[in-house]
C-alpha positions as CSV (number, residue, x, y, z in Angstrom):
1,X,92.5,-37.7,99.6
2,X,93.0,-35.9,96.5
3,X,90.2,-34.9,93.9
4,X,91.2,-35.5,90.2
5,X,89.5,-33.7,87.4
6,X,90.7,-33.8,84.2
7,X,88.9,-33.8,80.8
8,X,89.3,-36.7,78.6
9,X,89.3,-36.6,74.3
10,X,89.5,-39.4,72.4
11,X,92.0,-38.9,69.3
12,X,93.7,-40.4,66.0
13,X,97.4,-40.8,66.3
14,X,97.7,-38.8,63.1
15,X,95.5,-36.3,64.5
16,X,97.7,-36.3,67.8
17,X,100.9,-35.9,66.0
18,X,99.4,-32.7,64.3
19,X,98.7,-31.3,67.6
20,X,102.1,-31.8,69.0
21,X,103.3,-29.4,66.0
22,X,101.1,-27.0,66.4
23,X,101.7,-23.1,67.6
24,X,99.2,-22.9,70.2
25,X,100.8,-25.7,72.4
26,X,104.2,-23.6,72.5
27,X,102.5,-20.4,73.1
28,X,100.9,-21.4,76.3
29,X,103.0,-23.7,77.5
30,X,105.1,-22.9,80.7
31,X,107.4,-26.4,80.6
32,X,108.8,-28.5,78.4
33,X,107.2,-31.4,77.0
34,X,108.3,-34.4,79.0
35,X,108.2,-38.4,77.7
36,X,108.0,-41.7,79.9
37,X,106.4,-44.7,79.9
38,X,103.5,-45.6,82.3
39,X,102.9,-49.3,83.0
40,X,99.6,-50.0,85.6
41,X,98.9,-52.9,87.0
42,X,94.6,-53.3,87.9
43,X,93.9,-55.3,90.7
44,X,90.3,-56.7,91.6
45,X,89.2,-59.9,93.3
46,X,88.5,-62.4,91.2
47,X,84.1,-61.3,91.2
48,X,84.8,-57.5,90.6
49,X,84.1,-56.4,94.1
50,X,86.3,-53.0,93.1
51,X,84.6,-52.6,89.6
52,X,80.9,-52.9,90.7
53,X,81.5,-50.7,93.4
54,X,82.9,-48.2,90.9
55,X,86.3,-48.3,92.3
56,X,89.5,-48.8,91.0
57,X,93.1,-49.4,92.4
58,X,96.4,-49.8,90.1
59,X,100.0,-50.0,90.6
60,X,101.8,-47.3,88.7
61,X,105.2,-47.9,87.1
62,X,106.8,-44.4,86.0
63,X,110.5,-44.0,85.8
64,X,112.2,-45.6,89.2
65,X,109.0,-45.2,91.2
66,X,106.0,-47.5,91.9
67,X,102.8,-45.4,92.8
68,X,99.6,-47.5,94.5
69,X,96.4,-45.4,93.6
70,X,93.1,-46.3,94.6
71,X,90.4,-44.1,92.6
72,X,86.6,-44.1,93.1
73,X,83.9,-41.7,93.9
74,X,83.0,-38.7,91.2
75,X,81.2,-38.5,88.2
76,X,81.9,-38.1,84.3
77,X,80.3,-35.1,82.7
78,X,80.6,-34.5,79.1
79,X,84.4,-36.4,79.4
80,X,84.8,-34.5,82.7
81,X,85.9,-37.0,85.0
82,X,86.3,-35.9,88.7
83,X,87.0,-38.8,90.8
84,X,88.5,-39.1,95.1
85,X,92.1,-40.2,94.7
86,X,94.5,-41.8,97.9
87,X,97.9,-42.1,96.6
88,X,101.1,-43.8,98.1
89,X,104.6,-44.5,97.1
90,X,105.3,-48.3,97.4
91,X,108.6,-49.9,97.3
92,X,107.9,-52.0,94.1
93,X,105.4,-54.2,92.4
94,X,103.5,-55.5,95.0
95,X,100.4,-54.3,96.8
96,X,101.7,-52.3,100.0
97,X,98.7,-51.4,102.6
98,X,101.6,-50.8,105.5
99,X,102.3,-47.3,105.1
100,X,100.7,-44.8,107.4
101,X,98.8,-42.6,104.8
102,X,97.2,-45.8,103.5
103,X,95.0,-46.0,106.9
104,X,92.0,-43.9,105.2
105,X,91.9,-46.8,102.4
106,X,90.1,-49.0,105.3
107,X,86.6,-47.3,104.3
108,X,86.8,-48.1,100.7
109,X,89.0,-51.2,100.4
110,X,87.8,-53.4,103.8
111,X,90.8,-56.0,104.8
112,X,87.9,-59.0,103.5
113,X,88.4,-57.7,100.0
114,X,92.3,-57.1,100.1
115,X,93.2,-60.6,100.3
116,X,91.6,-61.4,97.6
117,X,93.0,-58.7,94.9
118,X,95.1,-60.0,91.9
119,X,96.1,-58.4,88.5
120,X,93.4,-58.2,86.2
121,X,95.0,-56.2,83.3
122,X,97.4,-53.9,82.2
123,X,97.5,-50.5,80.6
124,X,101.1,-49.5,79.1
125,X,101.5,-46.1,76.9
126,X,103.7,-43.3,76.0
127,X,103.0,-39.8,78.0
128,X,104.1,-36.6,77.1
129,X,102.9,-34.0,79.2
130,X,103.6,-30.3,79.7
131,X,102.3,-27.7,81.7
132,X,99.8,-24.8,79.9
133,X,98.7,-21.9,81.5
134,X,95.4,-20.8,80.3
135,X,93.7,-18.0,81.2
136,X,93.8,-18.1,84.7
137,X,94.2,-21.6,85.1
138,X,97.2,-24.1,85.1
139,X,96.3,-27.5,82.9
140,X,98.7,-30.6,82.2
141,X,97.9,-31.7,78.8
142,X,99.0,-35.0,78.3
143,X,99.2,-37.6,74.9
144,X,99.0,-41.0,76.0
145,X,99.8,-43.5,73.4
146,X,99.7,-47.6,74.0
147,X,97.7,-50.3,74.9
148,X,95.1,-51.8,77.2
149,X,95.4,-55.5,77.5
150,X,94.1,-58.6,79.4
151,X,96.0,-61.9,78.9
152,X,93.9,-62.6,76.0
153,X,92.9,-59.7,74.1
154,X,94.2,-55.9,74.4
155,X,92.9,-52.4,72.4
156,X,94.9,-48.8,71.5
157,X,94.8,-45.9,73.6
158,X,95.4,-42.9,71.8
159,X,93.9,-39.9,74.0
160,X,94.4,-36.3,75.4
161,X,93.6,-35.8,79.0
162,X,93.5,-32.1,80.0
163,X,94.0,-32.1,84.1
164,X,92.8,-28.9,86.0
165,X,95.8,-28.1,88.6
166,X,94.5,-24.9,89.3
167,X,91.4,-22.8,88.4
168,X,87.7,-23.7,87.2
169,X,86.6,-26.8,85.4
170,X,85.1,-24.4,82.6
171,X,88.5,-23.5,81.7
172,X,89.3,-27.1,80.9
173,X,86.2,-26.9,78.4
174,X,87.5,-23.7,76.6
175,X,91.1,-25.2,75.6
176,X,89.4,-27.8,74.5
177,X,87.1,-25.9,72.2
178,X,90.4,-24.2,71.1
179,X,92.2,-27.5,70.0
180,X,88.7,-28.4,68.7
181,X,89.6,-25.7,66.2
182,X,93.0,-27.8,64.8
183,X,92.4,-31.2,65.4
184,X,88.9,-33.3,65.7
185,X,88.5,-35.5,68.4
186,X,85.6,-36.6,70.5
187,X,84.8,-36.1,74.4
188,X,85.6,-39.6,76.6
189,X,83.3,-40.8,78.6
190,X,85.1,-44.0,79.4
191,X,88.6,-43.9,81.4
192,X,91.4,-46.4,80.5
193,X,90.4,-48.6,84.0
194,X,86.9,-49.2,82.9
195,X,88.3,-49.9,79.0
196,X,90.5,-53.0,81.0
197,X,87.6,-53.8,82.4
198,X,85.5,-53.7,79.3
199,X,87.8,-55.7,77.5
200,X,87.8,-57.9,80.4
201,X,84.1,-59.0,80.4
202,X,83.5,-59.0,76.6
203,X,81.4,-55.9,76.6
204,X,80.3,-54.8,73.0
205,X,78.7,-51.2,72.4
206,X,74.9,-51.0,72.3
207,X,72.1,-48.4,72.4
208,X,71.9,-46.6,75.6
209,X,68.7,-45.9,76.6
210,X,67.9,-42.1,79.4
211,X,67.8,-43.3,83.2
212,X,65.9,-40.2,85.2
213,X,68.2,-39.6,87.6
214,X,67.4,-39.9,91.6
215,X,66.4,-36.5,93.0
216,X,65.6,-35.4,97.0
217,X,62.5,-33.6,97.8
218,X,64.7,-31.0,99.5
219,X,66.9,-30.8,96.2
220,X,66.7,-26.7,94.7
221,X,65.2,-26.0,91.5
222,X,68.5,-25.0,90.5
223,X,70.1,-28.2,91.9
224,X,67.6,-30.2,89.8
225,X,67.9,-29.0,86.7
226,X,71.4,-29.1,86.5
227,X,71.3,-33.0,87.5
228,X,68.8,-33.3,84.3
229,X,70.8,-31.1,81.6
230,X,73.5,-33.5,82.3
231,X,71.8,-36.6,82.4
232,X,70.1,-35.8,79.0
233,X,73.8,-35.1,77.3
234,X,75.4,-38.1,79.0
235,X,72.5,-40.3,77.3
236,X,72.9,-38.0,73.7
237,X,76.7,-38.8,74.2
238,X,76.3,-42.5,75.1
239,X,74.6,-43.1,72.1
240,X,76.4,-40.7,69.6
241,X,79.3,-43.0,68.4
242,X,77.1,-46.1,67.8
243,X,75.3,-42.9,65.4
244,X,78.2,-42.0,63.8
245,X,79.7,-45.8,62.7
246,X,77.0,-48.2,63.6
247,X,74.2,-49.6,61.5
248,X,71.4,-50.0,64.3
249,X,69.1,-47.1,63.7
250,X,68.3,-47.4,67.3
251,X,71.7,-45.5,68.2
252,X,70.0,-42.3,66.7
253,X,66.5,-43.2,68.0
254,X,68.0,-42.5,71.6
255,X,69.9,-39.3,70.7
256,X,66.6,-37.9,69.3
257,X,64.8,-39.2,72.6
258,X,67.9,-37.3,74.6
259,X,67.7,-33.9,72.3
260,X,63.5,-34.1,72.9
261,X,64.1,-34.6,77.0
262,X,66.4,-31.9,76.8
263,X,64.5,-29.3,75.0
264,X,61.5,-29.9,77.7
265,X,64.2,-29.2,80.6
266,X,65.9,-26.4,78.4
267,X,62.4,-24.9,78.8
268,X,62.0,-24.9,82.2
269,X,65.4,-23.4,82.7
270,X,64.3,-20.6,80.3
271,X,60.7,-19.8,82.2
272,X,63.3,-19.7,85.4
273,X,65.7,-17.3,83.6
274,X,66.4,-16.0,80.7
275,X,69.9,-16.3,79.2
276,X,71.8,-15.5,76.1
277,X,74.0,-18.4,75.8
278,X,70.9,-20.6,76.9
279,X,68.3,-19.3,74.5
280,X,72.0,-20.1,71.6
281,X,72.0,-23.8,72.7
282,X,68.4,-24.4,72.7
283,X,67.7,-23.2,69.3
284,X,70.8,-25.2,68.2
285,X,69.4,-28.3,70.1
286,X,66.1,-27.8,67.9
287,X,67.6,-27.6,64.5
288,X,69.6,-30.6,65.5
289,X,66.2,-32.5,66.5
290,X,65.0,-31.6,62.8
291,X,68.2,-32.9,61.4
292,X,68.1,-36.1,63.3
293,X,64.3,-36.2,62.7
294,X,64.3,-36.5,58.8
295,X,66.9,-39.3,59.0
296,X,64.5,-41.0,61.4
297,X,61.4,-40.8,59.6
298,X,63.3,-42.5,56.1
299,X,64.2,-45.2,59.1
300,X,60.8,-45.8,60.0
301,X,59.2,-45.0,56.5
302,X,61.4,-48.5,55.2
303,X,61.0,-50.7,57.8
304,X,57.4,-50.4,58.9
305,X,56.0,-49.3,55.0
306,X,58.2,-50.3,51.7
307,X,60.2,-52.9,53.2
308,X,56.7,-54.8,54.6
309,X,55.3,-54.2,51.3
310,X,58.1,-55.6,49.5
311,X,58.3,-59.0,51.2
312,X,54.3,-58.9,50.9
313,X,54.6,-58.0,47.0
314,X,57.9,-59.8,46.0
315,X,59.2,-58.8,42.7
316,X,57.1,-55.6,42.5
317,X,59.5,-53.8,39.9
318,X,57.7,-50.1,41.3
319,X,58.1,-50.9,44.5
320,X,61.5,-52.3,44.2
321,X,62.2,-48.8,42.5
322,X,60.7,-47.5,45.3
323,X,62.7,-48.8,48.0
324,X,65.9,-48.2,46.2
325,X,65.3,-44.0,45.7
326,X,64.0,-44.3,50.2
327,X,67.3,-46.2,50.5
328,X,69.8,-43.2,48.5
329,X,67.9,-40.9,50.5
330,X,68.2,-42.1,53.4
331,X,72.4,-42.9,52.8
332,X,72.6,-39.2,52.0
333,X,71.2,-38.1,55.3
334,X,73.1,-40.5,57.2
335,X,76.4,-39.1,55.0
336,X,75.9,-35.8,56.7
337,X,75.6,-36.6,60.0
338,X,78.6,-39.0,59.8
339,X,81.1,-36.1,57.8
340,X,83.8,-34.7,58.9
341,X,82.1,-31.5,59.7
342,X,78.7,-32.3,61.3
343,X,81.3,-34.6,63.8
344,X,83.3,-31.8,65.0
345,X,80.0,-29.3,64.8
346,X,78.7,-32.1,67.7
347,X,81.5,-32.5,69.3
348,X,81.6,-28.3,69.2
349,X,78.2,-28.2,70.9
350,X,78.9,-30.4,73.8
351,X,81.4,-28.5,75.0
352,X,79.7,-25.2,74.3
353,X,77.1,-27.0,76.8
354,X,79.6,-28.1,79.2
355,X,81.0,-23.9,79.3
356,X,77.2,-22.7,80.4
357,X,77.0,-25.3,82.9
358,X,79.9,-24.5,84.2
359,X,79.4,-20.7,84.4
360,X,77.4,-17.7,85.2
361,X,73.5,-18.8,84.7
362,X,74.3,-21.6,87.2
363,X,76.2,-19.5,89.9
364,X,73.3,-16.9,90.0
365,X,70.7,-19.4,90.1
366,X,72.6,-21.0,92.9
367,X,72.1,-18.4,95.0
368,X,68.2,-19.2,94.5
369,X,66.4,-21.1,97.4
370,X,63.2,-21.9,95.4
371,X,62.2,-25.8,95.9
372,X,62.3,-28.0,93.0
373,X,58.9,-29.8,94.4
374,X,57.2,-26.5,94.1
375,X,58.1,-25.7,91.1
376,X,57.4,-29.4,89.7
377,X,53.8,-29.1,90.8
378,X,53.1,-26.1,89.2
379,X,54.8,-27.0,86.0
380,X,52.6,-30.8,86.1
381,X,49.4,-29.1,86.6
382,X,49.7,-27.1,83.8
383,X,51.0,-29.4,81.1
384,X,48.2,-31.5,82.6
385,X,45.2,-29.4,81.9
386,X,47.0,-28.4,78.7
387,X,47.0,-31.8,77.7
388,X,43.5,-32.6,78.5
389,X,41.8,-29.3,76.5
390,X,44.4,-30.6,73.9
391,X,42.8,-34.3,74.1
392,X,38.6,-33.4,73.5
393,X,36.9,-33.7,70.4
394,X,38.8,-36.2,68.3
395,X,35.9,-37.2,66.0
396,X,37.8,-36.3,63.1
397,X,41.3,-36.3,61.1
398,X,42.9,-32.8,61.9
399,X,46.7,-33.1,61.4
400,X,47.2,-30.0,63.1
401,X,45.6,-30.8,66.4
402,X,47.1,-34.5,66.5
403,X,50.5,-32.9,65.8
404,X,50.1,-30.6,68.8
405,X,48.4,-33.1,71.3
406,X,51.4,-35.7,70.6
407,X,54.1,-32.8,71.5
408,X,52.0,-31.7,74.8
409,X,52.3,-35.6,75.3
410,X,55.9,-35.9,74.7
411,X,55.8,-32.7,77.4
412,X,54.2,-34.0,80.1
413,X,55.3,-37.7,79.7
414,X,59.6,-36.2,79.9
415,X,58.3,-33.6,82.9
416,X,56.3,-36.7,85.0
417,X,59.6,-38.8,84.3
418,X,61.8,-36.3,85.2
419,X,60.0,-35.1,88.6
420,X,58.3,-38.5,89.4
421,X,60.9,-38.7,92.5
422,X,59.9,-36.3,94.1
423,X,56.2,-37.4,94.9
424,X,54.5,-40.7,95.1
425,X,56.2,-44.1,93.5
426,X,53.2,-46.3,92.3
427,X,50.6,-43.3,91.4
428,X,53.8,-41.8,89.6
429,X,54.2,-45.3,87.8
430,X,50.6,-45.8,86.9
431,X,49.9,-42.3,85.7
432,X,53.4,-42.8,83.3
433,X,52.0,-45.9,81.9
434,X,48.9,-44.8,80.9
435,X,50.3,-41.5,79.4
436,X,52.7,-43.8,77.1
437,X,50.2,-45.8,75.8
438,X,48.5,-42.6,74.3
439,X,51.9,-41.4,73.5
440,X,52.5,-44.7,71.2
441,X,49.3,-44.7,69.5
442,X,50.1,-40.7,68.8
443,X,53.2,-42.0,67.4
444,X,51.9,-44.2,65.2
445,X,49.3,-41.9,63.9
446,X,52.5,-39.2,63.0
447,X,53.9,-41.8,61.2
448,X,51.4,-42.7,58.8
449,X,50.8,-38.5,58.1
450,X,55.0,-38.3,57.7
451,X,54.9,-41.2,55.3
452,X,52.2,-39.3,53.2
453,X,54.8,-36.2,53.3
454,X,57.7,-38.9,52.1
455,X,55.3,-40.1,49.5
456,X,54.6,-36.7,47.9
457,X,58.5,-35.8,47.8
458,X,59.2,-39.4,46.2
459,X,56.3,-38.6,44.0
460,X,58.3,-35.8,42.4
461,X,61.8,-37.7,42.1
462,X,62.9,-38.3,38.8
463,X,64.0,-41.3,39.2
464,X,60.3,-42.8,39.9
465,X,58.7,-40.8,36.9
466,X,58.2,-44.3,35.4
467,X,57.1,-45.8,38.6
468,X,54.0,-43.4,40.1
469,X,51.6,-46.0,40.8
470,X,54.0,-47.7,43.6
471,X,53.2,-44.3,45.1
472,X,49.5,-44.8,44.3
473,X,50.3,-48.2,45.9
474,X,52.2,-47.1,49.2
475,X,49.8,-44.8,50.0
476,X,46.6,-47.2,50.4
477,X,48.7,-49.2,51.9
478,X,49.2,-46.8,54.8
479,X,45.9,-45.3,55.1
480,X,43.5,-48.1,55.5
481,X,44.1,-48.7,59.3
482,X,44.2,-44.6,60.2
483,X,40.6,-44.5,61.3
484,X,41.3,-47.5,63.6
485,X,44.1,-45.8,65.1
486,X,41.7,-42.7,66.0
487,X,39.6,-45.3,67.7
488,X,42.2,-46.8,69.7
489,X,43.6,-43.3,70.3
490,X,40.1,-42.6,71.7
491,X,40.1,-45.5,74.4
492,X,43.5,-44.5,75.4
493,X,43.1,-41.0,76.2
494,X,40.0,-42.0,77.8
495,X,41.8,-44.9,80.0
496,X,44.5,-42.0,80.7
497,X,41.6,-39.5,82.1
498,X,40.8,-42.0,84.8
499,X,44.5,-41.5,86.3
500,X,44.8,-39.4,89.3
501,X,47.3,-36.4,89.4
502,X,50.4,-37.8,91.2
503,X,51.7,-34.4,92.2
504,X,48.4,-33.5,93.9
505,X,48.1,-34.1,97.7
């Protein structure tokens, strides 16, 4: 067994052909670039035993040779794939389980499942792949152009891979920071197999909401955080090309809910040790959560304010006026996000993160024994009591103090999410619940004081000079149910209180 890591980037063909001209290729290059066709054959019995058990065998057709590879295993880490690979040489375009080194397949592909394996899709492309050395590592960089195809429907491939042959996984990141620099492309998350089998079932891209990943109670604090940095950037990157092309707001929703759960775990990693490249990243992350946070609050200012009071006052020629200026903003902001530019600046900072968590913080702090359950505890308790001095004395409207109570909320809830594995299930799951039903109500409240913000900016916009009392309008509309928010907020908090402190024994 053999374990594959390579780095996969997702690429235009014109952008690809640019690459292929371009000096840095030749200068680090230590072969020729060499062309031939790959044609692989998926199998899988006809339910998807393989697929759901995140496996995947093929029949390779390169040259004169047929290769039978069964992958499976691994993870995928900012379009870091490293997966187990068993490979044999078969004598053509059959399945072949008769050769000797084939005997470790047993555990993974059981003798039940064999005879029921057919062809389930194809991928055929173009490689040309040549050997780098950079820095101190040895990388095949290959351009893979062609198709992925069932017997009724088939898509492009047009991608990079970067394969580590020898050296660290970080170096893979830097040469693809460096190509970053002449071409744009974005990080793969999604390998050719699992396209087949996308295209397969009919699977369409939709939001991707965060799953806390499973953590041991004898995992290290170092251990733990790690597993958390990467699950917050997997679900920013799951949901950051429905952002960049899709109309569903929700797309952006989630990234914003990724950048906010990775802040709170960016802090803990900072109150563990400090760290240059750390403290970089984490005040990029916030000026991106501001970014995304303006093009969210136009999202929720139309659909829960002017669009409601637009069906409600049909033919309102200020409000209509209204709408129309939220609307150009709103394009504008999205225009930003989605240039050119702000693409490859995202792109940039995923791989920056992918460099630090693949060097030198992570290899000192992995020579830390400190238990992630201790340090959870400590962290929980304090956010709590935070929370709760935060929470007294809401008799009256301070913007201030609701502003800070819904960011210790957002605090605590991410933490008790994150570290809810590692103590009691059901008080974990009741304590959660309660804490997001204060969380919502906080919510709310920020959205009527952002709308008032939006409503004084809109105020000043020349193009509603002739329209001020839609503003006059908009903002009775949204302050006539405030002081029965504060009520509600009230009996939550209170209902919260009565929850016990999972992490306490």
């Amino acid at each position: 067994m053999a374990v594959e890591t390579e780095l996969k980037l997702r690429i235009t063909p014109e952008q690809l052909a640019k690459l292929k001209r371009h000096a840095l290729l030749k200068a680090h290059s230590v072969t020729r670039p060499v062309t031939r066709r790959l044609y692989n054959i998926y199998y899988d019995t006809p339910k998807l035993d393989l697929h759901k058990s995140e496996m995947a065998l093929r029949l390779r057709h390169a040259g004169r040779r047929w290769l039978q590879t069964l992958k499976g295993g691994g993870s995928v880490k900012a379009g870091l794939h490293q997966r187990n690979e068993w490979e044999v040489p078969v004598s053509g375009a059959a399945l072949d389980f008769s050769a000797p080194q084939a005997a470790e397949w047993d555990e993974h592909l059981p003798q039940s499942l064999r005879k029921k394996l057919q062809p389930v899709f194809v991928t055929d492309f173009s490689r040309t792949s040549r050997m780098l050395m950079w820095q101190d590592a040895q990388i095949e960089l290959c351009m893979d152009q062609g198709e992925v195809s069932t017997e009724q429907h088939s898509t492009p491939i047009c991608e990079l891979e970067l394969e580590l042959k020898s050296g660290d996984p970080q170096q893979l990141f830097e040469l693809a920071l460096a190509i970053l620099e002449i071409v744009p492309f974005e990080l793969e998350v999604v390998s050719k197999a699992e396209q087949g089998y996308r295209l397969l079932s009919g699977y369409t891209e939709h939001p991707v909401k965060g799953v806390s990943p499973a953590l041991a109670r004898t995992d290290t604090l170092a251990d733990v955080l790690k597993t958390l940095i990467w699950s917050c950037l997997q679900h920013f990157q799951n949901n950051l090309r429905g952002a960049m092309g899709s109309d569903d707001d929700e797309y952006l929703h989630q990234m914003r809910v990724a950048l906010r759960r990775l802040r709170v775990v960016l802090r803990m990693a900072e109150k563990v040790s400090a760290d240059e490249q750390l403290a970089g990243l984490s005040k990029d992350i916030s000026a991106l959560c501001v970014a995304l946070g303006h093009i969210r609050e136009w999202d929720v200012f139309i659909a829960q304010t002017v669009q409601p009071m637009c069906a409600r006052m049909a033919g309102h020629a200020g409000l209509q006026a209204l709408l129309a200026t939220c609307e150009r903003q709103r394009a504008a902001c999205y225009a930003a996000l989605r240039g050119e530019a702000q693409a490859r600046e995202l792109q940039r900072l995923m791989l920056r993160f992918a460099i630090w968590m693949n060097g030198q913080y992570w290899q000192q702090q992995a020579e830390t024994v400190q238990q992630a359950q201790d340090f959870a505890t400590r962290r929980l308790h304090k956010l709590a009591k935070r929370f709760a001095q935060s929470g007294q004395q809401l008799n009256t409207v301070d913007a201030a103090r609701l502003h800070a109570l819904r960011i210790l909320a957002k605090k605590l809830r991410y933490s008790a999410e994150f570290f809810a594995a590692l103590y009691d299930k059901q008080k974990a799951r009741s304590f959660l619940a309660a804490l997001s039903e204060v969380q919502e109500v906080l919510g709310q409240i920020n959205d009527v004081a952002v709308a008032h913000r939006l409503l004084d900016e809109l105020a000043a916009d020349a193009s509603l000079a002739a329209h001020q009392e839609a503003v006059v309008l908009a903002k009775g509309w949204i302050a006539h149910d405030l002081s029965h928010q504060l009520s509600v907020l009230r009996k939550t908090i209170q209902r919260f209180n009565k929850q016990a402190a999972f992490w306490e024994k």
